[in-house]
N, C-alpha and C positions, 0 to 999 in steps of 0.2 A: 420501494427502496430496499435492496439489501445487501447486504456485504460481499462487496466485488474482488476486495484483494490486501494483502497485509504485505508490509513494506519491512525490508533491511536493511538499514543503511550502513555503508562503510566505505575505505580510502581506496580506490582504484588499486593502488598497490595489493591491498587487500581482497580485490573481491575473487580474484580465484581460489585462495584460497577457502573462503567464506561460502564462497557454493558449495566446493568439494565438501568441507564441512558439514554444512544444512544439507546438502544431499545425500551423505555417507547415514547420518543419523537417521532420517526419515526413510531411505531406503527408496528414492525417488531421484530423477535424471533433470536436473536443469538442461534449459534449452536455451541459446545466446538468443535474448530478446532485439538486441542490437541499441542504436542511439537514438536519443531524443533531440534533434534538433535548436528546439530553440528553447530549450531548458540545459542545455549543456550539461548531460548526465546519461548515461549509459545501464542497461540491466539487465541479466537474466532472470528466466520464468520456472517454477515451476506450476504444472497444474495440476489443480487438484480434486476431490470428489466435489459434486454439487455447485459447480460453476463457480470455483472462486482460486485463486491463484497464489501463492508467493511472488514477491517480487527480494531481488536483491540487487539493489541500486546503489551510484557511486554519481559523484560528480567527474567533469573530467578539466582538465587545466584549458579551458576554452572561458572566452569572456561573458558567453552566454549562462553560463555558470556562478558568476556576480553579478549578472543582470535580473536573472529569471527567478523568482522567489520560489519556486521548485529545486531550483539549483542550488540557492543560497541556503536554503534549509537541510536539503543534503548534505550539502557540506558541514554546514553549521555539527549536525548531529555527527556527523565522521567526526568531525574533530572534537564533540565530547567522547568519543569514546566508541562513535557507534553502537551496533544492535538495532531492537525494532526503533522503526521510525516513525509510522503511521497504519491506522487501518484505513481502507476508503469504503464508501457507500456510492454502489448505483443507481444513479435516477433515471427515471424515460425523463422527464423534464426537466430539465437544471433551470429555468428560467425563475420560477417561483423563489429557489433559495438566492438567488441573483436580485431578485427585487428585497428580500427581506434583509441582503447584507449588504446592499448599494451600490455593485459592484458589478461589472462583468466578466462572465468564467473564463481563463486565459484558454485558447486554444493548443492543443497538444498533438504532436503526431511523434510516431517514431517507426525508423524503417530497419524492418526487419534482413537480418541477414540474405534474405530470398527475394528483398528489393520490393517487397510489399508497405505498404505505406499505412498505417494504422493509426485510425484518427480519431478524437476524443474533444471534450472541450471538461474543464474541472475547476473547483474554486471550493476556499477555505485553507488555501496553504499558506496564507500568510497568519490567520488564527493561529495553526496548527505550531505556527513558530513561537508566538505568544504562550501556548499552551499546548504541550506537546501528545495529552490524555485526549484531547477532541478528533475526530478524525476530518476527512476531506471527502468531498463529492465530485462525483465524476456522471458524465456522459455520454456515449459512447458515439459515434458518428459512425464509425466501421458495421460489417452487418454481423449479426451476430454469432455468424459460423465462423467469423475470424476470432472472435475473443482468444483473450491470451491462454483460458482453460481450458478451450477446444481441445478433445482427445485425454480430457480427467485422469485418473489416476487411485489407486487401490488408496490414499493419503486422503487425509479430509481434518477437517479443525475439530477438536473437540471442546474445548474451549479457551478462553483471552485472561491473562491477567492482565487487569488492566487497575492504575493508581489515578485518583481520580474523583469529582464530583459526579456521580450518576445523576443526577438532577439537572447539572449545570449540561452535560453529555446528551441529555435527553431532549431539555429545553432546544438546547443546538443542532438534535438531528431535525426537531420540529415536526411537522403532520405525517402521520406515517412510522414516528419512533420506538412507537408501541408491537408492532410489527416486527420490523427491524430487530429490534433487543431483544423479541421475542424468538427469532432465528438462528441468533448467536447467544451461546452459553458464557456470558460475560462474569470473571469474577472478583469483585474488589479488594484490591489488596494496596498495604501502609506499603511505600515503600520512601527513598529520600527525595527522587524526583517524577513529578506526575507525566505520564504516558503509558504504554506498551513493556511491561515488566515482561511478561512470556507467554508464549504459546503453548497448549495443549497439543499434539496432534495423534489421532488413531491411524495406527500403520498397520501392514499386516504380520509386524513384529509386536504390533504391544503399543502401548501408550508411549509417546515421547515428548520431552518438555526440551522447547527451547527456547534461551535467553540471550 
């Protein structure tokens, strides 16, 4: 298990400006990740050091979008306001947190500008709406010289505020969380509502904090 990618969410209206933004600061080049199908939501990538990614995602006015509890949560957080949305965790096995939360991980793909088809399977985003501090797991079906952080970047995380139960966080990543926590410099901070308060990151300008 380790941390595969951290999530932006905001209003489609919004999201160009929203890359330019987060990429102007970090001094890094999003790259159009293209649509997700059947989550009805759209993203660009940036990549970053040690295999792990931004994302900046939106929904889009498609009905998949109030169907797909990926979609519905996107939006949901756009419409508080946006900002981060979620960190996610990679498994080699997703099958295991599948048995222990009774559910099966919705299948994902999303096709890239270049008509490449990138495919995954993930689960915990309907927790994640419940409680917005937990993060999601993901799968990956694609190989792994396609991942979205293929070709990294001088950017890298330095570490997560995050508001939150660590215990309740930890019970939730389950075997393997010790690991995990122990990779990302995670740190807990009051704030009014629990989730993703900001990111740390190391650029090759200096530390930068985004919220």
């Amino acid at each position: 298990m380790r941390l595969d990618h951290i999530s932006y969410a905001c209003t489609t209206s919004e999201i160009a400006d929203t890359v330019q933004r987060i990429g102007s600061d970090l001094g890094g080049a999003f790259v159009d990740g293209g649509r997700h199908p059947s989550f009805g939501t759209r993203n660009f990538i940036l990549p970053l050091a040690d295999g792990c990614y931004v994302e900046v995602v939106s929904a889009l006015d498609h009905p998949a979008a109030q169907k797909a509890p990926f979609g519905r949560a996107v939006a949901k957080a756009a419409a508080d306001g946006g900002g981060w949305f979620s960190w996610v965790f990679a498994v080699d096995d997703i099958s295991p947190i599948e048995q222990r939360l009774g559910r099966s991980a919705a299948k994902g793909h999303r096709v890239r500008p270049d008509g490449y088809d990138l495919c995954w399977r993930q689960i915990g985003v309907l927790d994640v709406m419940d409680d917005p501090s937990l993060p999601f797991f993901i799968e990956w079906s694609s190989p792994a010289a396609d991942h979205p952080s293929t070709g990294g970047s001088a950017v890298g995380i330095d570490r997560i505020e995050v508001c939150g139960d660590s215990a309740a966080i930890a019970t939730w990543l389950g075997n393997g969380h010790d690991v995990a926590l122990d990779e990302v410099d995670v740190e807990w901070v009051d704030a009014d509502e629990p989730g993703l308060v900001a990111v740390w990151f190391d650029t090759p300008h200096g530390p930068v904090r985004v919220d």
